[in-house]
N, C-alpha and C positions, 0 to 999 in steps of 0.2 A: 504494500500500500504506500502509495506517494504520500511526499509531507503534507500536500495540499488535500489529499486526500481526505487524512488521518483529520487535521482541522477543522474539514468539513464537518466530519463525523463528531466530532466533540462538539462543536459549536450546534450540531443539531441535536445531541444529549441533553447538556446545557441549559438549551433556549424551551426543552418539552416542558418546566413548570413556569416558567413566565407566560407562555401559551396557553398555560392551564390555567394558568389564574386570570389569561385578557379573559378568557373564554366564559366568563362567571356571567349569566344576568345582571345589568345591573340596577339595584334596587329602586324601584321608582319609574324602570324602564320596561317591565314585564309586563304582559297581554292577560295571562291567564295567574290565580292564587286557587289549589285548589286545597281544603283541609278534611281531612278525616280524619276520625278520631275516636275519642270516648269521652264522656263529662262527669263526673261526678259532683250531685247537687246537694247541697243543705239546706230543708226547708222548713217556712214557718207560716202555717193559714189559717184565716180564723173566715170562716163564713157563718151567714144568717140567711136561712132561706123562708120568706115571707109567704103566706099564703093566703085567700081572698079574704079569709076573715078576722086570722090572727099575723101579728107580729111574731115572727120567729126570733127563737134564742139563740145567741151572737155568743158562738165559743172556738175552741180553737182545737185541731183536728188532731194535732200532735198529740197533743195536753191530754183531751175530753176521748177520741175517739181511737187512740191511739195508733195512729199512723207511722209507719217509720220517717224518723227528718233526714234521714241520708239515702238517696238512691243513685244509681248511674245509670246511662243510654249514651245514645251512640250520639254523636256531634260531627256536623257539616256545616263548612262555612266553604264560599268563593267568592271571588271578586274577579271580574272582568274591566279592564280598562280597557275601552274602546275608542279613547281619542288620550291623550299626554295630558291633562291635566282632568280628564273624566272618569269616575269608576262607581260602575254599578253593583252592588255588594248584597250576600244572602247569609242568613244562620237558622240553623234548626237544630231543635231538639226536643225530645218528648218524655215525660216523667209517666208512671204508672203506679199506684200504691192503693194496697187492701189490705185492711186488719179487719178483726173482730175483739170488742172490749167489754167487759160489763161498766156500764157506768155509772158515778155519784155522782148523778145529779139527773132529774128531769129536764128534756128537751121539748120544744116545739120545734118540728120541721115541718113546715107548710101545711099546717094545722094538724100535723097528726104528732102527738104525743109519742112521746118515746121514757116510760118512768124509770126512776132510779132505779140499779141495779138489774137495769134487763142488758143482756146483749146484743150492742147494737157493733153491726156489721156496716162498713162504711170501704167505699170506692172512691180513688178520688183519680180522672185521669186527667191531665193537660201538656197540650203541645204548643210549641212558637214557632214560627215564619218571623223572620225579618227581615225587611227588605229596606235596602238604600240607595239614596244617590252622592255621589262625593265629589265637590268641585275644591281641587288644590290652588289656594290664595300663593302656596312658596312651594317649591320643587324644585331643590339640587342636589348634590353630591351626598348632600351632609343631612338634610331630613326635608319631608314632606307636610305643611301642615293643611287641612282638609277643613271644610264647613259638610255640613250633609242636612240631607232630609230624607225623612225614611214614611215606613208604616209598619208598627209593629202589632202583629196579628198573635192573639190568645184565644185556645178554645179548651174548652175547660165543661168538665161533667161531675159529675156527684150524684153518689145513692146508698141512700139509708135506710135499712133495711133490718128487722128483727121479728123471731118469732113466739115471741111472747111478754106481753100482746103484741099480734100482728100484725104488723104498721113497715108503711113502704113509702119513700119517699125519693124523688130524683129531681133534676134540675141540671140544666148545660148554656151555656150561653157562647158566643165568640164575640169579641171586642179588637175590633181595629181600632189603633189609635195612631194618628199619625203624631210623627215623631222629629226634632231640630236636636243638631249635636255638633260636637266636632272631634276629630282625630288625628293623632301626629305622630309621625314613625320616625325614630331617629335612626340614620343608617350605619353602624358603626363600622360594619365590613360590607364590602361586596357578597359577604357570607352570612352575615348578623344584624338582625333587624329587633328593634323593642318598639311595640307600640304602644299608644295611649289612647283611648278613646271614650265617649260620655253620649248618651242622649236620654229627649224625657221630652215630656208638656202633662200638660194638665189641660180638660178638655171636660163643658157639658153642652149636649145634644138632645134636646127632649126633652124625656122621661131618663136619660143615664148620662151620668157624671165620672168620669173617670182621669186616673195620671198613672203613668208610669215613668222609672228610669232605670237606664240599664249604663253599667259604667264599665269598664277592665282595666285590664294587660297584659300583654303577652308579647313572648318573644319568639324567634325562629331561626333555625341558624341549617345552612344549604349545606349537604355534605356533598352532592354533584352540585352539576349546573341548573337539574332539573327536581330533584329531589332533599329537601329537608326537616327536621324533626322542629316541635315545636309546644310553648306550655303555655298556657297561659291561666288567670283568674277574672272573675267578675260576680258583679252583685247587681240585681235582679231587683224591683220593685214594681207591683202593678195593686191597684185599689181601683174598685168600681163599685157603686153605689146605684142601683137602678130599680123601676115599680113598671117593667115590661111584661108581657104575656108569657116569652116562651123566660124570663129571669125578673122575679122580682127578689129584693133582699142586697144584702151587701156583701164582700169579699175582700179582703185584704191579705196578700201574698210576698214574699218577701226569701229570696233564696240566693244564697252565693255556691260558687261553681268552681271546681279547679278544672281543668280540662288537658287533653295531651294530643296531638295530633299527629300525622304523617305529611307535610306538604307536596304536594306539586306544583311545579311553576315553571312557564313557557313566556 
C-alpha cells in the first residue's frame, strides 16, 4: 500500500465519528417525534352524582370506595412539524380501576341510597386525547420556546353498584375543554433535549363549568439518529361542575404521572 494510500485510509477511519455525529437530527429540525411508552399515575377523585330529586353525596373514591390511587397504561404522545416554526402535537392515555369496599358511611348516588356498611362495588374508567397546536416565538441552536393552543378531551364513566340493598347507579360524561399554554425545550446536545411545558383555562358553557391544567417534564436523549429513550413527569388537574341530562353533579380529579418512553424521530 502506497503512503498516499495508507493516509487515505486513516483519514477515512478518523473522519467515520465526526460523520456520525454531522449525521444527528438536529433538534428543532425534525419532521416527525414519535413516543411510546408506559405511564404510571397517582390519583385523587372525589365525585357527586346528582339525581332528579336529591342532591348526591360528595366523597372521595380513594378514601370512601376504595379505589386503588396508583395505576399504569400505556402512553403515546407525537408531534409532527409541518412547516419550521409549526407543530401539531397528541397525548393519550387511559386509566381503568374496580374495587369492592364495605363502607362507613351512607351515600346518595343519584337518588339511590347506598347504607353504611353495605358493599359497594365501584368502577371508575377514564381516558385523555390531547391535542395541540405550537407556534415557536425563538428557535435556534440553543432552545425552542413555543405558545400553543390545544383541546383537551376527558371521558370519564362511573358505576355503583351493591347487592344488599340492591341499588345500581352509573353516570359518564366527556368534556372538551379547550386549552392556552406554552413550552420550551432546551437543547443541550444534538443528542439531549429537556423540556418544559404548562396548559389550563377555566371555562363555563350552559349548564357546565369547568378548568383544567396539565403541566411537566421531561427529557430525551437519541442513542441513533432515529431512535431514543426518554422520562418524563407531570401533574394532571380537571374539575367540572355540571346539572346536564346525560351528567349532572360534580367531579374533581387531580393525578401526577411518571412516565418512560421509547422515541422515534425523523
Amino acid at each position: 500500500m502506497t503512503r498516499t494510500a495508507m493516509l487515505a485510509a486513516l483519514a477515512m477511519v478518523a473522519s467515520g465519528p465526526l460523520q456520525a455525529a454531522d449525521d444527528w437530527i438536529k433538534p428543532g429540525e425534525e419532521t416527525i417525534k414519535l413516543n411510546l411508552g408506559a405511564i404510571l399515575n397517582r390519583a385523587s377523585t372525589t365525585v357527586r352524582l346528582d339525581g332528579p330529586n336529591n342532591r348526591g353525596t360528595e366523597f372521595n373514591l380513594e378514601d370512601v370506595a376504595g379505589l386503588d390511587r396508583e395505576t399504569s397504561s400505556l402512553y403515546i404522545a407525537a408531534t409532527w412539524r409541518f412547516a419550521p416554526n409549526h407543530r401539531a402535537g397528541l397525548q393519550y392515555f387511559e386509566t381503568s380501576t374496580t374495587a369492592s369496599k364495605t363502607i362507613d358511611r351512607t351515600l346518595v348516588i343519584k337518588d339511590q341510597v347506598y347504607p353504611v356498611n353495605t358493599t359497594l362495588t365501584t368502577q371508575h374508567d377514564i381516558s385523555f386525547l390531547i391535542l395541540n397546536y405550537q407556534y415557536s416565538f425563538v428557535r435556534n441552536e440553543k432552545l425552542e420556546f413555543a405558545g400553543l393552543i390545544g383541546l383537551y378531551g376527558a371521558r370519564e364513566s362511573f358505576r355503583f353498584s351493591a347487592t344488599a340493598p340492591v341499588v345500581d347507579a352509573s353516570a359518564s360524561f366527556t368534556a372538551p375543554l379547550p386549552v392556552l399554554g406554552a413550552s420550551v425545550d432546551f437543547f443541550l446536545s444534538p443528542r439531549w433535549t429537556v423540556s418544559l411545558y404548562g396548559e389550563g383555562l377555566a371555562l363555563k358553557v350552559g349548564g357546565v363549568e369547568g378548568s383544567m391544567y396539565f403541566a411537566g417534564i421531561s427529557t430525551d436523549y437519541m442513542l441513533t439518529r432515529n431512535f431514543g429513550l426518554g422520562l418524563g413527569y407531570n401533574v394532571t388537574g380537571l374539575t367540572v361542575e355540571a346539572a346536564e341530562d346525560d351528567f349532572s353533579g360534580k367531579l374533581g380529579w387531580r393525578q401526577s404521572s411518571f412516565f418512560g418512553y421509547a422515541q422515534l424521530r425523523y
